[in-house]
MARDRENFI-410265 format. One record per residue: residue number from 1; residue in three letters; x, y, z of N, C-alpha, C in turn. Coordinates in Angstrom, 2 decimals. Example, Ala and Ser with C-alpha at 12.3 -4.5 7.8 and 13.67 -1.06 7.14 Angstrom:
% MARDRENFI-410265
R num residuo    n_px    n_py    n_pz   ca_px   ca_py   ca_pz    c_px    c_py    c_pz
R   1     Ala   13.19   -5.69    7.80   12.30   -4.50    7.80   13.20   -3.30    7.80
R   2     Ser   12.85   -2.25    7.08   13.67   -1.06    7.14   12.90    0.03    7.87
//
This chain:
% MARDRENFI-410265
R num residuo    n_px    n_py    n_pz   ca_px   ca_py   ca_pz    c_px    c_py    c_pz
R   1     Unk    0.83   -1.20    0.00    0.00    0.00    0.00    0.87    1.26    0.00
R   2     Unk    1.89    1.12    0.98    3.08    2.57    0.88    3.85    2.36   -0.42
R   3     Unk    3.83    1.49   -1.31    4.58    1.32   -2.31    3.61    1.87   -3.38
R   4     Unk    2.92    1.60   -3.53    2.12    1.50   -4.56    1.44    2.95   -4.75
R   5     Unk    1.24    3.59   -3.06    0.32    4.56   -2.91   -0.74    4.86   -2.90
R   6     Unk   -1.33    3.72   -2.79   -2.87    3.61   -3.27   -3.45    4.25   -2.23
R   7     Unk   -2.74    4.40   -1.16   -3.96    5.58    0.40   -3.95    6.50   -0.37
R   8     Unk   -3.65    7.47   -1.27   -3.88    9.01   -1.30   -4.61    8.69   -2.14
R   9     Unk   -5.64    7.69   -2.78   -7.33    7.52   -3.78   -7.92    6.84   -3.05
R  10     Unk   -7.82    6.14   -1.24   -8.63    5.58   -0.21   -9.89    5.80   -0.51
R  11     Unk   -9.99    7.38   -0.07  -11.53    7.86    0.25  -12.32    7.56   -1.08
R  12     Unk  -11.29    7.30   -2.42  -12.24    7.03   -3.24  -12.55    5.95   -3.80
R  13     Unk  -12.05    5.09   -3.88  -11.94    3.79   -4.08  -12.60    2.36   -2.97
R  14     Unk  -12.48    3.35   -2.07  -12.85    1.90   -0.58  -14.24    1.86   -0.78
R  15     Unk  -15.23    2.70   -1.55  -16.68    1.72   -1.75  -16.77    0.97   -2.68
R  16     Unk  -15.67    1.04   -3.23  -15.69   -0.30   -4.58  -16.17   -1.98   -3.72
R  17     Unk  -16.58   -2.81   -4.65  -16.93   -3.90   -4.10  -16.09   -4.94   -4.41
R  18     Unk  -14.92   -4.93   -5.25  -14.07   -6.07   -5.88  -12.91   -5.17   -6.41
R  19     Unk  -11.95   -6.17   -6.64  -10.94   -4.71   -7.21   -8.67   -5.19   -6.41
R  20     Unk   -8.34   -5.22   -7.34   -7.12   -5.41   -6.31   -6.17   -4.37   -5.38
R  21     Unk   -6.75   -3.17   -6.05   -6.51   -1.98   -5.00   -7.16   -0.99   -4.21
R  22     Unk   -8.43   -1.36   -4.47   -9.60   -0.93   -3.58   -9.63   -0.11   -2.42
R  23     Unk   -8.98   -1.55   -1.44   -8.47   -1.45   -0.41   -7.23   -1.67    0.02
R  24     Unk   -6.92   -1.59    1.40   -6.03   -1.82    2.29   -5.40   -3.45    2.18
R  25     Unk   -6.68   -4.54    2.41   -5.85   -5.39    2.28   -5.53   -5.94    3.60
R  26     Unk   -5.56   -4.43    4.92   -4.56   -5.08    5.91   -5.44   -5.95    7.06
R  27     Unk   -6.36   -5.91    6.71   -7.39   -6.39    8.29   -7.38   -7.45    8.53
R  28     Unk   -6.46   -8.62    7.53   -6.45  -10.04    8.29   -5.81  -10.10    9.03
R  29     Unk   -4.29   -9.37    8.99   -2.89   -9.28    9.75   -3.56   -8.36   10.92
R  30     Unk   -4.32   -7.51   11.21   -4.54   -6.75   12.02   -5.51   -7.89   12.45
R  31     Unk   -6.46   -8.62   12.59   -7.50   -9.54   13.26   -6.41  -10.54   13.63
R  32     Unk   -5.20  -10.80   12.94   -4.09  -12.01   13.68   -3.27  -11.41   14.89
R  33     Unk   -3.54  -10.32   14.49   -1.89   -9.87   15.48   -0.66   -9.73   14.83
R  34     Unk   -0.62   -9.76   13.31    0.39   -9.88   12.74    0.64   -8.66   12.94
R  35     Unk    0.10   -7.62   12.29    0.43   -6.07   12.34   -0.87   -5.40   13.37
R  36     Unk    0.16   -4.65   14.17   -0.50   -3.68   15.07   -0.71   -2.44   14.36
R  37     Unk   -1.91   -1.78   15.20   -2.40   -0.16   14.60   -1.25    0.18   14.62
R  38     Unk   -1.22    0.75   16.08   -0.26    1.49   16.15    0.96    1.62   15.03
R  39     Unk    1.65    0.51   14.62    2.70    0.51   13.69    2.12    1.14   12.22
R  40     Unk    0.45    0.87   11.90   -0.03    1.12   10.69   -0.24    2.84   10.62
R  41     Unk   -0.14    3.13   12.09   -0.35    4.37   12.32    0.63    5.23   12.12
R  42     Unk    1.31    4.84   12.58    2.80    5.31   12.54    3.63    5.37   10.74
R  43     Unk    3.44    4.47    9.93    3.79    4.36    8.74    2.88    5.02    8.03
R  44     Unk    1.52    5.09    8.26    0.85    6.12    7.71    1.03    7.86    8.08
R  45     Unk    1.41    8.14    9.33    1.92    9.59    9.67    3.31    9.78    8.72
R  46     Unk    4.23    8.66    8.88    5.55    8.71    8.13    5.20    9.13    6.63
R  47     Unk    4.43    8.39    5.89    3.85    8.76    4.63    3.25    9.95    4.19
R  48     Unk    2.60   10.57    5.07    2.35   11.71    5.30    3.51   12.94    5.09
R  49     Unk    4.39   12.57    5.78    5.34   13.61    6.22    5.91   13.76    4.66
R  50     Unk    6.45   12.63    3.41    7.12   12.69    2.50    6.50   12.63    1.72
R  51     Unk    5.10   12.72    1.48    4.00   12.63    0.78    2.84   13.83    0.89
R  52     Unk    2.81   14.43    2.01    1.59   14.94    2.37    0.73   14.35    2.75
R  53     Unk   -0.33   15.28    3.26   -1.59   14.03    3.64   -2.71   14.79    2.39
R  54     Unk   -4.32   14.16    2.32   -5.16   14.32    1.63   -6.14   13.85    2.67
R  55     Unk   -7.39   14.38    1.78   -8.40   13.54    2.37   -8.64   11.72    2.45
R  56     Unk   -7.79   11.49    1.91   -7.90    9.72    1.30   -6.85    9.36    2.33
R  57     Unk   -5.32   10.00    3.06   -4.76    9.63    4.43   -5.64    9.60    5.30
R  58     Unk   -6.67   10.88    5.89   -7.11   11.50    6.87   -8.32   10.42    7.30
R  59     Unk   -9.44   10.26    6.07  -10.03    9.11    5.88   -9.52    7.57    6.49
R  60     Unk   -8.31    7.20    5.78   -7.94    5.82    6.11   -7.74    5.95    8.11
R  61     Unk   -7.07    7.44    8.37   -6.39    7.43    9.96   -7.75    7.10   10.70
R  62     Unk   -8.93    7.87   10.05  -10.35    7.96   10.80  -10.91    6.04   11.18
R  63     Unk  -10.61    5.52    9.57  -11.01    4.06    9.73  -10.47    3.21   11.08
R  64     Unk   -9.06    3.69   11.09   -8.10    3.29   12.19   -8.60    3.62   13.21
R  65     Unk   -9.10    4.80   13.95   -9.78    5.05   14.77  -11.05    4.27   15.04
R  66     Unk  -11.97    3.71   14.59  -13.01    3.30   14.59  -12.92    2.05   15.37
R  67     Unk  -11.38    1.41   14.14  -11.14    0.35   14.98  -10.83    0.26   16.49
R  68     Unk  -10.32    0.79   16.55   -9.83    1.34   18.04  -10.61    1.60   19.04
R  69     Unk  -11.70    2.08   18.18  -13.26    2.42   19.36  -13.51    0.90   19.57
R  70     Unk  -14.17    0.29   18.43  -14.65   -0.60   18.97  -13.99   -1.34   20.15
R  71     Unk  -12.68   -1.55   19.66  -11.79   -2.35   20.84  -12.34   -2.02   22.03
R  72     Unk  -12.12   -0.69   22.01  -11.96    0.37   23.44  -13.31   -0.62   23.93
R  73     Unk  -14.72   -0.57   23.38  -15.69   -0.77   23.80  -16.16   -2.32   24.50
R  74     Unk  -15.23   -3.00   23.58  -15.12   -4.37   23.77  -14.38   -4.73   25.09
R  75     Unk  -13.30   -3.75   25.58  -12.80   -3.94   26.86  -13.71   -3.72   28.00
R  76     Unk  -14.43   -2.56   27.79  -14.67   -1.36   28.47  -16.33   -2.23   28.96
R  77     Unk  -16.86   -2.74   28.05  -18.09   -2.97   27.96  -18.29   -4.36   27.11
R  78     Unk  -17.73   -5.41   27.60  -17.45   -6.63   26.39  -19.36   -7.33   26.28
R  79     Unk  -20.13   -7.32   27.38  -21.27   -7.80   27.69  -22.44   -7.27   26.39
R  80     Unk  -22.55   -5.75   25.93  -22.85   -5.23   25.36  -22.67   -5.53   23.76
R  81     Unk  -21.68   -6.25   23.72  -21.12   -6.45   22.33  -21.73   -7.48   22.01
R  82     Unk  -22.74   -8.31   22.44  -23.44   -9.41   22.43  -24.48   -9.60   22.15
R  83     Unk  -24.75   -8.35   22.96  -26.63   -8.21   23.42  -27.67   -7.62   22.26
R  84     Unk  -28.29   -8.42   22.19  -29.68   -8.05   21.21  -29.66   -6.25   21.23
R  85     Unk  -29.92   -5.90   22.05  -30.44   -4.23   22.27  -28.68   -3.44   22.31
R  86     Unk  -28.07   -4.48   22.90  -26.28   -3.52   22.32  -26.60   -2.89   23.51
R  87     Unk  -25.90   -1.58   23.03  -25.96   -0.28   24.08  -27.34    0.24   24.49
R  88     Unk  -28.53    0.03   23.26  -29.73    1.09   23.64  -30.31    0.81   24.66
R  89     Unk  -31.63    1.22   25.12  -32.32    0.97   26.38  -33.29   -0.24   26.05
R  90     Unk  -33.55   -0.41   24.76  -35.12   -1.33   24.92  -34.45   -1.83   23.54
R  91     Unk  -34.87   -3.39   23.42  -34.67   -4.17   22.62  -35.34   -3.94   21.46
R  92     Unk  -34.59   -4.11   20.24  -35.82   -3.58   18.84  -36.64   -5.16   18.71
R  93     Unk  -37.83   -4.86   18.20  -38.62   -6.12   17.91  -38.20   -6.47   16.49
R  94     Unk  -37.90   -8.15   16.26  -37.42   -8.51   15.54  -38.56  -10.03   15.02
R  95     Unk  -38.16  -10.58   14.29  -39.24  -11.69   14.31  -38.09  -12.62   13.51
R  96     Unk  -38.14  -14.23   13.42  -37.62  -15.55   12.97  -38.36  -15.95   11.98
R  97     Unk  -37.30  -15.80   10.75  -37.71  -16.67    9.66  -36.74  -17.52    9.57
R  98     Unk  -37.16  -18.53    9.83  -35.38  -19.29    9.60  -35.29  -19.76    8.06
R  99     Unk  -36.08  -19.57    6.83  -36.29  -20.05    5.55  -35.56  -18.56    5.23
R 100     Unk  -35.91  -17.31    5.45  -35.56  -16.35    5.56  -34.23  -16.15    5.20
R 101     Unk  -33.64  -16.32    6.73  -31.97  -16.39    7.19  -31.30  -17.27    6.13
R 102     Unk  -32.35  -18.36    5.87  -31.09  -19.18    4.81  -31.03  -19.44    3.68
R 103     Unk  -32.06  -18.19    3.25  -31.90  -17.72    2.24  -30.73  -16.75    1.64
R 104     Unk  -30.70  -15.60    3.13  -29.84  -14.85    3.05  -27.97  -15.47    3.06
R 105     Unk  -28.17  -16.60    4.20  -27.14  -17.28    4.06  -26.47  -17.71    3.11
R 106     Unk  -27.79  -18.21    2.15  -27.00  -19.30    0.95  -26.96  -17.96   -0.60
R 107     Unk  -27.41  -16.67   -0.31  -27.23  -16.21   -1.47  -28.52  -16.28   -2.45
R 108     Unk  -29.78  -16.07   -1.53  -30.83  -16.53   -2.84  -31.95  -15.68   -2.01
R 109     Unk  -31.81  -14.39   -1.93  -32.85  -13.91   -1.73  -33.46  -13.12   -2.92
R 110     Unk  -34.23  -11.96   -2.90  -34.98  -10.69   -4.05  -33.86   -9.85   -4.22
R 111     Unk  -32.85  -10.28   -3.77  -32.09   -8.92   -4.16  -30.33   -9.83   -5.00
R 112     Unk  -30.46   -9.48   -5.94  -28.84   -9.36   -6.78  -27.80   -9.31   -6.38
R 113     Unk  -27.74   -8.04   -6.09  -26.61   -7.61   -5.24  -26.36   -8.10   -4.70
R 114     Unk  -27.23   -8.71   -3.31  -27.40   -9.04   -2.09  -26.18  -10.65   -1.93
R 115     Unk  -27.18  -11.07   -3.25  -27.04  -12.63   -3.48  -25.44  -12.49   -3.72
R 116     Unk  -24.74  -11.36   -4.57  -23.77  -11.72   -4.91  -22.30  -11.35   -4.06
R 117     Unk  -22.93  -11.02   -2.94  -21.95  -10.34   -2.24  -21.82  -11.55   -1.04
R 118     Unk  -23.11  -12.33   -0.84  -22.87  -13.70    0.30  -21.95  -14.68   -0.81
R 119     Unk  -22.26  -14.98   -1.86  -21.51  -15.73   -2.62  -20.04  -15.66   -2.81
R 120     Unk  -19.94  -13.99   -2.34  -18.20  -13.54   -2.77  -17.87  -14.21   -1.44
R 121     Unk  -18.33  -13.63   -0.13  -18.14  -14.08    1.33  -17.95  -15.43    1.37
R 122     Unk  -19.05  -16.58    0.87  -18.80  -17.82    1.33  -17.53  -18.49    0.01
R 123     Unk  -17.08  -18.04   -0.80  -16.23  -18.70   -1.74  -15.13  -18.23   -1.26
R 124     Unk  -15.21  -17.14   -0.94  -13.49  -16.38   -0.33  -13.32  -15.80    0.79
R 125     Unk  -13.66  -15.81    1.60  -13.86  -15.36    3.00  -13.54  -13.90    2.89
R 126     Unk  -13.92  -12.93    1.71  -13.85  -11.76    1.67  -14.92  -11.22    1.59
R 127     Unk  -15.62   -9.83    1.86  -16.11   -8.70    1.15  -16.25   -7.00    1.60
R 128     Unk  -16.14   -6.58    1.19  -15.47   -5.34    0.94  -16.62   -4.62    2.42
R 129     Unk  -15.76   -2.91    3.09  -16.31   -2.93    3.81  -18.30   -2.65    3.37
R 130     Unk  -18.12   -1.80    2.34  -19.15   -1.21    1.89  -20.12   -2.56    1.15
R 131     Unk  -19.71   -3.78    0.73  -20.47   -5.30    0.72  -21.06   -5.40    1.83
R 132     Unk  -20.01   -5.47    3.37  -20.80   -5.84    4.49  -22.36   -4.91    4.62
R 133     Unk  -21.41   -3.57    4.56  -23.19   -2.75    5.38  -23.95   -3.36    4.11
R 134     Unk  -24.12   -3.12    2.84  -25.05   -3.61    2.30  -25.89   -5.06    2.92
R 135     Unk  -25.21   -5.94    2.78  -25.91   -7.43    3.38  -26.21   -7.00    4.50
R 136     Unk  -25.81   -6.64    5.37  -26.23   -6.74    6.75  -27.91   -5.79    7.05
R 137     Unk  -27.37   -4.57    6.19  -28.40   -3.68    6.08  -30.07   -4.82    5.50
R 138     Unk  -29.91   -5.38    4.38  -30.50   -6.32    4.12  -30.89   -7.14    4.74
R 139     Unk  -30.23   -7.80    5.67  -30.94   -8.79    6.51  -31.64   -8.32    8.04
R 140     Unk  -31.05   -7.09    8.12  -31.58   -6.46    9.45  -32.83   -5.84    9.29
R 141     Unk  -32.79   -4.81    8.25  -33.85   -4.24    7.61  -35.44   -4.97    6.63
R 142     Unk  -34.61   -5.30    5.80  -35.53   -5.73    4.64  -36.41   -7.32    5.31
R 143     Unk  -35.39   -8.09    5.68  -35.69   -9.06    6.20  -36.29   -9.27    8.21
R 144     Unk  -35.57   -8.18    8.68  -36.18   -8.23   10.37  -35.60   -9.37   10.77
R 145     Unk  -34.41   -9.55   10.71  -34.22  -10.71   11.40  -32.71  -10.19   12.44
R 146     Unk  -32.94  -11.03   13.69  -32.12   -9.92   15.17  -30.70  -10.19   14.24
R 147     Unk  -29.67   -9.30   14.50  -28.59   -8.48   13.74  -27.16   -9.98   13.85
R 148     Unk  -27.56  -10.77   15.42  -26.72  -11.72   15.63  -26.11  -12.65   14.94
R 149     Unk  -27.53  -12.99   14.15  -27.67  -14.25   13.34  -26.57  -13.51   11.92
R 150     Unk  -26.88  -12.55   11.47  -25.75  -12.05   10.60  -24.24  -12.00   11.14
R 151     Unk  -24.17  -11.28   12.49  -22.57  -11.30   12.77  -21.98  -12.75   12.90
R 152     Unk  -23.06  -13.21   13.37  -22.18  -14.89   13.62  -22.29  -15.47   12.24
R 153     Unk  -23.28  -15.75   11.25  -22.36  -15.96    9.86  -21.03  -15.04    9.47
R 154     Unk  -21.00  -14.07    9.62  -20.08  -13.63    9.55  -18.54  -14.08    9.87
R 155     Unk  -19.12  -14.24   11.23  -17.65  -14.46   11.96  -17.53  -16.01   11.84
R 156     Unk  -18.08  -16.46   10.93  -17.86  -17.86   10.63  -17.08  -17.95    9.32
R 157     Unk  -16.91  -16.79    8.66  -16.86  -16.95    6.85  -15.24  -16.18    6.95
R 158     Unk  -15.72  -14.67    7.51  -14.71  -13.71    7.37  -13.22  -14.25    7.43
R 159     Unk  -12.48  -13.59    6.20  -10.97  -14.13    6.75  -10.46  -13.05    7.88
R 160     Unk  -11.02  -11.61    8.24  -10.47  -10.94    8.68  -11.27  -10.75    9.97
R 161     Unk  -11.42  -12.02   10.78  -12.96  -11.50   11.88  -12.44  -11.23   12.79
R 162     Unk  -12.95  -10.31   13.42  -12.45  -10.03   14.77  -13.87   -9.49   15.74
R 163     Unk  -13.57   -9.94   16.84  -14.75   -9.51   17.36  -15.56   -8.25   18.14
R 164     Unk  -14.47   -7.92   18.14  -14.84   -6.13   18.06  -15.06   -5.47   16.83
R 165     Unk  -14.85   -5.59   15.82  -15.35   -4.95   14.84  -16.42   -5.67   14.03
R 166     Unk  -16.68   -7.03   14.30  -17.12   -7.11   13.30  -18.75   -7.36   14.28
R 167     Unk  -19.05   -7.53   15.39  -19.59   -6.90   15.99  -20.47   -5.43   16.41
R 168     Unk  -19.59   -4.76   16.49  -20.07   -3.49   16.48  -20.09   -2.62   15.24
R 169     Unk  -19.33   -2.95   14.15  -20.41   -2.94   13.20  -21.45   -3.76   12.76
R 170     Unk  -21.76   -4.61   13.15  -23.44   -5.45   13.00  -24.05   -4.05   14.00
R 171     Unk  -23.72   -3.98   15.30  -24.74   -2.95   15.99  -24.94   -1.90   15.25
R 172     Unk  -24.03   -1.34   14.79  -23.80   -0.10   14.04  -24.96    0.21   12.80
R 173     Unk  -25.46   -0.85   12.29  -26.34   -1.39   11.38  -27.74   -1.66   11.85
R 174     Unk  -27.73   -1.72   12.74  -29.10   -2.24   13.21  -29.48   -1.29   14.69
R 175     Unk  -28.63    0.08   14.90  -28.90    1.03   15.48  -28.88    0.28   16.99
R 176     Unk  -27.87   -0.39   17.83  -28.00   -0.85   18.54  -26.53   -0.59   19.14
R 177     Unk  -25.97    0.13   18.35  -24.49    0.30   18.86  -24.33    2.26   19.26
R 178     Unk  -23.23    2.52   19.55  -22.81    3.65   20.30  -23.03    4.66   19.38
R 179     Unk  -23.35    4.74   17.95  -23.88    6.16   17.52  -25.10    6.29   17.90
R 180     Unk  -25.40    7.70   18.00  -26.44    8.25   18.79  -27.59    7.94   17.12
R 181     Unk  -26.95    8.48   16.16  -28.16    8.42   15.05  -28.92    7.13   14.79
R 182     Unk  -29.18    6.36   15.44  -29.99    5.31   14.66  -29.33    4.70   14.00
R 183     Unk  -30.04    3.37   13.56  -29.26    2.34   12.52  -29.32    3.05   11.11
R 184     Unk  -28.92    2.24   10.17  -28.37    2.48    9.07  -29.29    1.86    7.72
R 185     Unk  -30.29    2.16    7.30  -31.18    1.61    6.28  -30.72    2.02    4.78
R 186     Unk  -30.23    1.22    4.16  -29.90    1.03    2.82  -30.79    0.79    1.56
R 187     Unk  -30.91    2.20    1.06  -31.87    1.81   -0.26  -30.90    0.82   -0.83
R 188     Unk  -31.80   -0.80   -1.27  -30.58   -1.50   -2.16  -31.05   -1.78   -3.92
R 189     Unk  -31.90   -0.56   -4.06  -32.27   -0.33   -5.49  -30.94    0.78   -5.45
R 190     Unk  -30.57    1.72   -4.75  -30.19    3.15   -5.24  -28.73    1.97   -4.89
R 191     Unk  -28.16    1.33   -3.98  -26.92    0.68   -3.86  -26.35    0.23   -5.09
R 192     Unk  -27.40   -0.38   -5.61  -26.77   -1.23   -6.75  -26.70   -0.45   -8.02
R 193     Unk  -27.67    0.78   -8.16  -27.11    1.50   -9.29  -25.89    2.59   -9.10
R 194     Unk  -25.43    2.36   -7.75  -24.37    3.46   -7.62  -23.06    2.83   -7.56
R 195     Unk  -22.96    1.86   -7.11  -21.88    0.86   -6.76  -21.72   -0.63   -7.85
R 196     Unk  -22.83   -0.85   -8.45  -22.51   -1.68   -9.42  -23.49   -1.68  -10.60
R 197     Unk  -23.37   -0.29  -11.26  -24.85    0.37  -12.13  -24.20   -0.94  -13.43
R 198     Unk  -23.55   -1.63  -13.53  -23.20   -2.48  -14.90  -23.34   -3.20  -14.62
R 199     Unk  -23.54   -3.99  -13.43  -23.90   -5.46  -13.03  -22.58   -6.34  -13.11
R 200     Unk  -21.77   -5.69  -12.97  -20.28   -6.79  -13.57  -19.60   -7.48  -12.47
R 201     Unk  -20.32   -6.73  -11.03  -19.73   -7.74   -9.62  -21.11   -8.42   -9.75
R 202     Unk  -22.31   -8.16   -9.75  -23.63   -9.08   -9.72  -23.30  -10.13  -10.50
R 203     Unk  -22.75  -10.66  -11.93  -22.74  -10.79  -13.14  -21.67  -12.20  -12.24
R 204     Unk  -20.13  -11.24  -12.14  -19.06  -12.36  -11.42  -19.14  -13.06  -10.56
R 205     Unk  -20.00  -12.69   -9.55  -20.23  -13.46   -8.55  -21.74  -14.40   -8.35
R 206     Unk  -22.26  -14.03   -9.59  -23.59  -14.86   -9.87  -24.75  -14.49   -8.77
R 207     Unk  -25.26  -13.22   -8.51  -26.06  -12.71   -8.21  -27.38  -12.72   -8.86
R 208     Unk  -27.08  -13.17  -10.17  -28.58  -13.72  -11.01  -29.00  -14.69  -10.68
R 209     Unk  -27.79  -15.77  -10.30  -28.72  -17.23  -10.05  -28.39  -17.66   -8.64
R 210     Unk  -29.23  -17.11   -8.19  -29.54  -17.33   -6.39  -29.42  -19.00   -6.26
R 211     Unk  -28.72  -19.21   -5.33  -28.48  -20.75   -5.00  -29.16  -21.28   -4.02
R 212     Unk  -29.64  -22.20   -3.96  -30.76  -22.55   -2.90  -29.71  -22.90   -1.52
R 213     Unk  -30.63  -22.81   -0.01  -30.06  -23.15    1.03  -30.49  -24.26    1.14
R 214     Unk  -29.13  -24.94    1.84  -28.61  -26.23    1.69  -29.42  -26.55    3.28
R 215     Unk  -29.62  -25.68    4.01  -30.59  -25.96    5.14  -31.39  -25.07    5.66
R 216     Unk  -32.28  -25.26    6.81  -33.14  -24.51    7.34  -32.58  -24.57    9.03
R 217     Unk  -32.54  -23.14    9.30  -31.95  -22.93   10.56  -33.37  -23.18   11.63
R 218     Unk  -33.10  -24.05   12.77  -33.82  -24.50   13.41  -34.13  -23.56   14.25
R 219     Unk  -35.71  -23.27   15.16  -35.94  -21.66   15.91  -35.39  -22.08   17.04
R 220     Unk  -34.99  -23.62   17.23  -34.77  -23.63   18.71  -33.61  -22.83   18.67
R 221     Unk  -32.54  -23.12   17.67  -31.63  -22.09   17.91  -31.58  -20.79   18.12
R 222     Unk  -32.71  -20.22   18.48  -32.92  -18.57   18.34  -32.30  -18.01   19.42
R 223     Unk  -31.06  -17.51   19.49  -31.06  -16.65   20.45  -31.77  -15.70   21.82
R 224     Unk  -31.39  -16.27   22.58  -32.13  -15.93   23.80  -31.18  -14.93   24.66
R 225     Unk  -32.08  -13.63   25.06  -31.99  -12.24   25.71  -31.53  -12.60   27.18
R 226     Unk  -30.31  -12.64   27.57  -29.77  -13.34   29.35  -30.25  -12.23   29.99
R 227     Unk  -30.42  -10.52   29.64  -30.28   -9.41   30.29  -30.55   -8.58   30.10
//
């Protein structure tokens, strides 16, 4: 990334959905322990200094921060990072489709996009950050189903999972986490003509032909509220 330079077009490039310079790249080594912020922090100020900064540094330092919150929150408040209602006061009402969920699981719901972004997830344990809010937005929203059942596919697929982030952004999505504004509702008519108006990630990742789920998630499994 410092070679190449690709942080100073960050801010513009990181809603892409596929792509080999898109992104960063770095969040598996950062979910291992391989590379610490701090050091990413530090090489990014260094870059700065012989480079300048832009909005596309300032951007990436902000992402870094985020991460960092969550952590913070995950220490600070690990119980919360769990819980149906998160941080808010009163639990949102949610309802169980488990034909639903595994639909969304296997890539075969009403939506294209949708389909083709679980398909990128379960073939490569990738998708981009702006893939996640989409799906998630989708299954929280469109579908009503509690936000869990998404983070834990998640954190089953992801090559880069960690559980502070990938966590609190599920809350973050379903308005259950530490921003004060409410969750996050995604037109995914206006998504897909802004982010893939040619259909050519729908197209690659076979978002036309929704794949049936290979099972039906049982309700006994439904998550149950300890608190």
């Amino acid at each position: 990334m410092h070679r190449e330079g690709a942080v100073t077009s960050y801010k513009e490039t990181r809603n892409q959905l596929d792509g080999l310079f898109y992104s960063s790249f770095l969040s598996p080594w950062l979910a291992n322990g391989s590379l610490a912020v701090s050091k990413l922090a530090w090489e990014l100020d260094q870059f700065e200094k012989l480079h300048g900064a832009n909005d596309s540094t300032r951007h990436f330092y902000s992402e870094l921060l985020w991460r960092e919150f969550f952590y913070r929150r995950e220490v600070e408040d690990s119980s919360s990072l769990f819980r149906a209602k998160g941080t808010a006061r009163e639990r949102k009402l949610v309802t169980f489709d488990p034909r639903g969920f595994a639909r969304w699981c296997a890539g075969a719901t009403d939506y294209p996009l949708v389909n083709a972004l679980m398909h990128q997830l379960v073939e490569s344990g990738w998708m981009s950050n702006r893939g996640r809010q989409i799906a998630a937005s989708c299954l929280v929203n469109e579908m009503n189903v509690d936000w869990r059942f998404g983070a834990a596919f998640f954190e089953q697929h992801l090559l880069d999972y960690d559980a502070a982030s990938n966590y609190g952004n599920w809350q973050y999505i379903a308005g259950v986490g530490a921003d004060p504004r409410g969750g996050r509702h995604f037109d995914l008519v206006k998504q897909t003509r802004q982010f893939d108006p040619e259909g050519e990630f729908t197209q690659r990742w076979e978002g036309y032909c929704p794949k049936q789920p290979e099972h039906i998630v049982d309700a006994a499994d439904w998550p149950l509220e300890s608190s």
